[in-house]
N, C-alpha and C positions, 0 to 999 in steps of 0.2 A: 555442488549439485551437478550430475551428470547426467544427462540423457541417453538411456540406455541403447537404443537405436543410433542414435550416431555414435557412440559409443565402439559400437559392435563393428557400424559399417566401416570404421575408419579403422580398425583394429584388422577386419579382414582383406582390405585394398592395398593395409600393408604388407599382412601375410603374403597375399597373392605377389606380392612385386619380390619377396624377398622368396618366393617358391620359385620365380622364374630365373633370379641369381643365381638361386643352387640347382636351378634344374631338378626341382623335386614337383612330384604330378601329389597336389592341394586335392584334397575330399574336405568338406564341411558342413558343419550339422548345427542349425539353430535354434533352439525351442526354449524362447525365453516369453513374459508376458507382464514384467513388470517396466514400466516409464521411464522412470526418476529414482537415485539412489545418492548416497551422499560418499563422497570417497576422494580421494587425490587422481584424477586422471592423468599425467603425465607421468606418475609412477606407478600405475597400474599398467599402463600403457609398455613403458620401460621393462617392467617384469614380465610380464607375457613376451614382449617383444625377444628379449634374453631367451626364452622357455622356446619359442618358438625356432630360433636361431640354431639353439643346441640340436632340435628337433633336426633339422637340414642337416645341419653339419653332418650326424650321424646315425644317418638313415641309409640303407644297405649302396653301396655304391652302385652293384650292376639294376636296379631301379628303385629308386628313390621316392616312397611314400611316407607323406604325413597326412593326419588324420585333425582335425578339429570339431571340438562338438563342445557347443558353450549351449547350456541349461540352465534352466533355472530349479533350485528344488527347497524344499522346508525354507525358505526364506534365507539363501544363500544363489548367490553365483556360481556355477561352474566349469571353469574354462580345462578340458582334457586335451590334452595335445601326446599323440602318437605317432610314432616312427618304425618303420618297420626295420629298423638296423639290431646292433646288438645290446641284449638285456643288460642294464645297469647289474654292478658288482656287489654283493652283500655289501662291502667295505665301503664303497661308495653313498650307499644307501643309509649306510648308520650315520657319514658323515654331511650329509647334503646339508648342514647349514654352518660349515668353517669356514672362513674364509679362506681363500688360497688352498684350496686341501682340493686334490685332486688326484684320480684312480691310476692306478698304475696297469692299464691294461688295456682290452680291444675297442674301447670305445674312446680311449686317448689318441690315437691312431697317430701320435708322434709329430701329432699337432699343437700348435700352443696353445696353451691352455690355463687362467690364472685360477679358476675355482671360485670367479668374482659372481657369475650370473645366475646360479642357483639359491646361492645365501642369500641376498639381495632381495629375489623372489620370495623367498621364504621371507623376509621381513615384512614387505611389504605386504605377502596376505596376512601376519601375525597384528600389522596396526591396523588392519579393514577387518579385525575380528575374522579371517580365516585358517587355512592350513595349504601347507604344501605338501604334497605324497611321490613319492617316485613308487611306479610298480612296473611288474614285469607279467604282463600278462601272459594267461595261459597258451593262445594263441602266437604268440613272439612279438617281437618288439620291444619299445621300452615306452612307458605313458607317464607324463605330469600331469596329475590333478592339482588345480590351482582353486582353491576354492577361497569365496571371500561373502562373510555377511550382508545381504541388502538392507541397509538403514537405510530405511523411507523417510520421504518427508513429514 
């Protein structure tokens, strides 16, 4: 049983602390209206936190934006996290849920990298009945929608 409000608050005070590590400027968007939901919080918690991480890591160097906006919709959660760095690679995209499998290009930036934090995520929304998406909006950047069913009580 999770409490959707502390849930949320403790999820963004860690955002914030790890925006300030990377020196990235944190936007956030809240519009949720449900309590109580049933789900694993420490691994809910662990794959956003992943999701969020990668978000920093590669977000455009000369100014560093990320974007959060967690909703609620047709009786799903949704946590969107955006970066204004560069677009995830087709190749990438096809592969987001192999372990160890990682892009061979500008968002790798010759950094280490195991391909552990996306699969991971994607499992985790796959046991709370949701999905994981990578897009590449029209606007630039690169977004994970993490969506995950609300089982109520």
């Amino acid at each position: 049983k999770i409490n959707v409000a502390s849930f949320i608050s403790d999820l963004l005070a860690e955002f914030s602390e790890l925006a300030k590590t990377y020196k990235v400027a944190l936007e956030t968007h809240v519009t949720v209206e449900s309590q109580v939901f049933m789900g694993n919080s420490p691994a809910l918690e662990r794959a956003l936190v992943n999701i969020f991480v990668n978000a920093c890591r590669y977000a455009n160097a000369e100014a560093k934006q990320v974007t959060v906006t967690i909703k609620e919709v047709d009786a799903q959660l949704i946590f969107e996290i955006w970066n204004n760095g560069v677009p995830f690679f087709y190749i990438f995209k096809k592969n987001d849920e192999k372990l160890f499998f990682t892009e061979n290009g500008s968002r790798n930036c010759n950094k280490k990298h195991y391909g552990l934090g996306l699969a991971f995520a994607k499992a985790v929304s796959f046991k709370h009945k949701g999905t994981l998406l990578l897009l590449n909006p029209p606007s630039g950047g690169a977004k994970v929608i993490f969506k995950i069913k609300l089982i109520k009580l």
